[in-house]
N, CA and C atoms as an extended XYZ file, in Angstrom:
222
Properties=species:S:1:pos:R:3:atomname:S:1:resname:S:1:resid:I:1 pbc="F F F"
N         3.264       13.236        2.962 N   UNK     1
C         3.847       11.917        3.023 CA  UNK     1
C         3.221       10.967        2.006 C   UNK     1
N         2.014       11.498        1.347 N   UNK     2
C         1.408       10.513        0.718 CA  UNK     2
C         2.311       10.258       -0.623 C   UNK     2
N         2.484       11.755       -1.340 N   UNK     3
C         3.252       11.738       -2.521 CA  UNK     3
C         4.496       10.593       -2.012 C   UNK     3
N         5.406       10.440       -1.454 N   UNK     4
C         6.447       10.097       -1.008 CA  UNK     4
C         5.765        8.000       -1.185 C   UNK     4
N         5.303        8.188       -0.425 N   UNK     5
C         4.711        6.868       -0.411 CA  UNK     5
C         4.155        5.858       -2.276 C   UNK     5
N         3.431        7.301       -2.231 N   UNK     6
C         2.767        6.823       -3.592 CA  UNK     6
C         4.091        6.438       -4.936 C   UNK     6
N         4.911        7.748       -4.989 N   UNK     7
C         5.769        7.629       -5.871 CA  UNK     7
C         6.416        6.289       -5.852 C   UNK     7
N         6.844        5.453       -4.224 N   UNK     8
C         7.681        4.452       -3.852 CA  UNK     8
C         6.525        3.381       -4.004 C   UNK     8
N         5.915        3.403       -4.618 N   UNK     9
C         4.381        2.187       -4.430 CA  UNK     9
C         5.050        0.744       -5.323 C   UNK     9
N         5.107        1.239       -6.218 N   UNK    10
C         5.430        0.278       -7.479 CA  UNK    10
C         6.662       -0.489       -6.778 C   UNK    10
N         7.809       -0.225       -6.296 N   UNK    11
C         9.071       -0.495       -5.684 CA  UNK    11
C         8.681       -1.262       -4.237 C   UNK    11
N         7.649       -0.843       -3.881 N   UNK    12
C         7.355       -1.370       -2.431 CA  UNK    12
C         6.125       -2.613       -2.934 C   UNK    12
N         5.291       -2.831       -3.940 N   UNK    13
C         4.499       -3.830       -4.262 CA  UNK    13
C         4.699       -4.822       -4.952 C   UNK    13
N         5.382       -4.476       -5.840 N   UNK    14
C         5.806       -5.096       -7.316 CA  UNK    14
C         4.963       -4.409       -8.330 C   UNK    14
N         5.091       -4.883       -9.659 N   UNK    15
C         4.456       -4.452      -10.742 CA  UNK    15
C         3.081       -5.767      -11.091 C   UNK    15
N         3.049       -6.399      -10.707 N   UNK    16
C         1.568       -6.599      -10.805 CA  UNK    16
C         0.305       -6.589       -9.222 C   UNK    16
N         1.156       -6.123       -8.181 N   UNK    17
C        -0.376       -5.706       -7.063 CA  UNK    17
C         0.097       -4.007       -7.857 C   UNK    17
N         1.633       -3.625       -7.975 N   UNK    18
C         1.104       -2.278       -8.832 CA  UNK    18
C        -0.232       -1.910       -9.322 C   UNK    18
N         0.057       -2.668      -10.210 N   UNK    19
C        -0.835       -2.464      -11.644 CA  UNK    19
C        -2.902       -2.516      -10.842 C   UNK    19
N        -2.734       -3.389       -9.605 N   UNK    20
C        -4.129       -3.325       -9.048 CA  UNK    20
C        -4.735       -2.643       -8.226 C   UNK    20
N        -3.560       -1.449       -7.670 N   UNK    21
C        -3.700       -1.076       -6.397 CA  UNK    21
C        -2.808        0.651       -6.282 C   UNK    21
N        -3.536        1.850       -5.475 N   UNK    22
C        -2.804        2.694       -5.566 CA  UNK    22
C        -3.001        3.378       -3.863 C   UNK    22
N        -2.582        3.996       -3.727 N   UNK    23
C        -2.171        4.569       -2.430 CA  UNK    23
C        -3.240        5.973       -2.503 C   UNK    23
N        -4.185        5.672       -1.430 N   UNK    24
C        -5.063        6.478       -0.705 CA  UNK    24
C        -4.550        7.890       -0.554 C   UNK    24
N        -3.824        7.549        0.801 N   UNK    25
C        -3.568        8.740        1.502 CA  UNK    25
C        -2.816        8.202        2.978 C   UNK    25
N        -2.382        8.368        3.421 N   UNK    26
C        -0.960        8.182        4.454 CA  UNK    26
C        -1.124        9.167        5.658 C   UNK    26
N        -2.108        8.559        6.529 N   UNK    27
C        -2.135        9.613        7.958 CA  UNK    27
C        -2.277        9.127        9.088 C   UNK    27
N        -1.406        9.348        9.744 N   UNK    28
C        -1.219        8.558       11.384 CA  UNK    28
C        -0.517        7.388       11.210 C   UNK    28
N         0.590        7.255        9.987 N   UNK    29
C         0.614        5.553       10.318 CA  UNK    29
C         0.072        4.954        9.733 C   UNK    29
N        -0.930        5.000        9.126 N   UNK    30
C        -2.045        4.393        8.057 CA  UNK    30
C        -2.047        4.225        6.374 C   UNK    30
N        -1.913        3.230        6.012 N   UNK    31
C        -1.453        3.668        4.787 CA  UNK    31
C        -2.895        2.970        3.814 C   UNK    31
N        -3.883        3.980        3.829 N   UNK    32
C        -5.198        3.486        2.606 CA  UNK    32
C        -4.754        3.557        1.204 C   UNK    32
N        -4.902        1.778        1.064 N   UNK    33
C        -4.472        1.554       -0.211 CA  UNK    33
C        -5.979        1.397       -1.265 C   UNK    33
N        -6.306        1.519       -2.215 N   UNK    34
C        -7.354        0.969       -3.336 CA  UNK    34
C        -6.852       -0.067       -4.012 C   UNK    34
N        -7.730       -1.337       -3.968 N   UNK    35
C        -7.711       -2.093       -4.640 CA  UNK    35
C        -8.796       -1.989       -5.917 C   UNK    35
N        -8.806       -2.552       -7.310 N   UNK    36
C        -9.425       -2.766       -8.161 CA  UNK    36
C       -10.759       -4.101       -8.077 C   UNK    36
N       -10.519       -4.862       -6.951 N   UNK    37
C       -11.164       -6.144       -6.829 CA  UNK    37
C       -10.901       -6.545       -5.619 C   UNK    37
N       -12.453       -7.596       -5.054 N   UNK    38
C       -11.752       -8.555       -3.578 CA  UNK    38
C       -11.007       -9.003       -3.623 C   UNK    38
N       -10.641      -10.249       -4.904 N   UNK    39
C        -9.390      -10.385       -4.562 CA  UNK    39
C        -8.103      -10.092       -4.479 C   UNK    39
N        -7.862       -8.899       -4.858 N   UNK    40
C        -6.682       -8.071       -4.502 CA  UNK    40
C        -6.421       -7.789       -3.286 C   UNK    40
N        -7.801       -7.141       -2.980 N   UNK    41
C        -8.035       -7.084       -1.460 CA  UNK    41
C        -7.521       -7.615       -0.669 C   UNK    41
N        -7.787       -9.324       -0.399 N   UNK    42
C        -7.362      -10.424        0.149 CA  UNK    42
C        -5.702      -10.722        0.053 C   UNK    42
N        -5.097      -10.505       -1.138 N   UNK    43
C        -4.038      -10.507       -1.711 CA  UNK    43
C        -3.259       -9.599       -0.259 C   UNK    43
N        -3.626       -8.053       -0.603 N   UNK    44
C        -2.962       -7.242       -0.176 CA  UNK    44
C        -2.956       -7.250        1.245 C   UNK    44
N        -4.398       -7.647        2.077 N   UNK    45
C        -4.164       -7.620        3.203 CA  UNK    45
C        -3.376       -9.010        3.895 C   UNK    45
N        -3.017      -10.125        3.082 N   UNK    46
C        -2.411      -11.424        3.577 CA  UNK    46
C        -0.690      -10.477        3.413 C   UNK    46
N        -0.502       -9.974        2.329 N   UNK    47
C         0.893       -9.022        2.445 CA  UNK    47
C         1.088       -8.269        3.587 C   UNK    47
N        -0.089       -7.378        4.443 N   UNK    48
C         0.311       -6.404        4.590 CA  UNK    48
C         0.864       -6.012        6.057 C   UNK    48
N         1.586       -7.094        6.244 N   UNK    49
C         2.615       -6.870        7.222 CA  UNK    49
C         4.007       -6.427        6.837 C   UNK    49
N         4.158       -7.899        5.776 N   UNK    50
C         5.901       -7.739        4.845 CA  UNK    50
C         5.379       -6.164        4.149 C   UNK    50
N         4.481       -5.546        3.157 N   UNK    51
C         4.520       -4.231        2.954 CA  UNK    51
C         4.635       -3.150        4.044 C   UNK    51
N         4.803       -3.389        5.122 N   UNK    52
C         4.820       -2.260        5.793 CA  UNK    52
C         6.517       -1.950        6.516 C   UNK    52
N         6.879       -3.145        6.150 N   UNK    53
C         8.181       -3.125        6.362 CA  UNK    53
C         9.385       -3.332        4.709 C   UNK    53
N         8.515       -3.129        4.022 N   UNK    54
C         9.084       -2.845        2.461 CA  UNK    54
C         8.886       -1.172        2.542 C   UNK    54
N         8.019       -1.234        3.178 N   UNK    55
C         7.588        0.317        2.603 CA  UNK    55
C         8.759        1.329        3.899 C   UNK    55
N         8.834        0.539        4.918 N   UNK    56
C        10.194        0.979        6.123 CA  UNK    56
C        11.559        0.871        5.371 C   UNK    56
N        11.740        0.627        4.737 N   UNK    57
C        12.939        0.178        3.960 CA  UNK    57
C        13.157        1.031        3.059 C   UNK    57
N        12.333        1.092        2.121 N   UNK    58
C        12.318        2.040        0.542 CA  UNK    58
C        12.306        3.295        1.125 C   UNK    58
N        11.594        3.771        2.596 N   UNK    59
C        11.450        5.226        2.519 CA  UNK    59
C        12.343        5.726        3.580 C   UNK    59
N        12.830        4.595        4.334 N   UNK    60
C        14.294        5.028        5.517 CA  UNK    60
C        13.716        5.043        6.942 C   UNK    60
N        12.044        4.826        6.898 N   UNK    61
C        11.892        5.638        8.287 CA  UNK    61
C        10.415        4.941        8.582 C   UNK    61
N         9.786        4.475        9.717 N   UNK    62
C         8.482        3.945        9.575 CA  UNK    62
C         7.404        5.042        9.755 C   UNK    62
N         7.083        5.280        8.195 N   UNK    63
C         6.062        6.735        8.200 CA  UNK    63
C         4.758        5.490        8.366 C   UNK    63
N         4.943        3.875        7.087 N   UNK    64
C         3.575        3.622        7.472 CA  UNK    64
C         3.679        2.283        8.463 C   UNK    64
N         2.805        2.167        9.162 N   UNK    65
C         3.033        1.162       10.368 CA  UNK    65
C         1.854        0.415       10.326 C   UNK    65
N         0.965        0.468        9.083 N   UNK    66
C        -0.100       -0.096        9.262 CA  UNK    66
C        -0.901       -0.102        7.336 C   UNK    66
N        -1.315       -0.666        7.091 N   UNK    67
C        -1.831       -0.906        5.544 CA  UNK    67
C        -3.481       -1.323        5.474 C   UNK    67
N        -4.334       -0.347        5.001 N   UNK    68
C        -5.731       -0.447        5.593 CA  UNK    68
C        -6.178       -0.754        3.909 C   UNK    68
N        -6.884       -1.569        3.604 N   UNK    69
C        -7.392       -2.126        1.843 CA  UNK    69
C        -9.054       -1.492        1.495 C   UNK    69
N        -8.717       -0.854        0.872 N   UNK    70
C       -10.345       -0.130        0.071 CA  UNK    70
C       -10.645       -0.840       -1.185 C   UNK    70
N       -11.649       -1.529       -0.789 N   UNK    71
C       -12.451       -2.060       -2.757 CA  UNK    71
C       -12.862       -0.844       -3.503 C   UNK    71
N       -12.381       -0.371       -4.647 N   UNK    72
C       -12.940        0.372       -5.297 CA  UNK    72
C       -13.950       -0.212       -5.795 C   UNK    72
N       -15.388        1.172       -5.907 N   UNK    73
C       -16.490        1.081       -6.674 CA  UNK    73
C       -16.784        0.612       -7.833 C   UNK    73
N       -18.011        0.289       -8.123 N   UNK    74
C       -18.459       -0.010       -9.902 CA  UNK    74
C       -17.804        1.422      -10.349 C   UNK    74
């Protein structure tokens, strides 16, 4: 499910949290995203209700029901 998700990322974010952010991995409902920075972070988790119902939409079916934000490392 992740491929599925990931491929639909760009379509479900836009092209600039795109460009900051990529899709973990997709299990249980969970959708671990990476951010590049806190404030993306912040960004993504003030979204991440409307994304979880963008992401219900683009993929037909509620695989993710939930959007969890990872700061990537130095």
């Amino acid at each position: 499910m992740t491929e599925r998700v990931d491929a639909l990322w760009q379509d479900i974010v836009g092209p600039v949290l795109g460009a900051h952010t990529s899709v973990r991995s997709v299990r249980d409902g969970v959708c671990t995203v990476v951010v590049d920075g806190p404030a993306w972070a912040t960004q993504l988790r003030y979204l991440a209700g409307e994304l979880v119902a963008r992401a219900t939409e683009a993929l037909g079916t509620t695989v993710v029901r939930e959007v969890r934000v990872v700061v990537a490392g130095p």
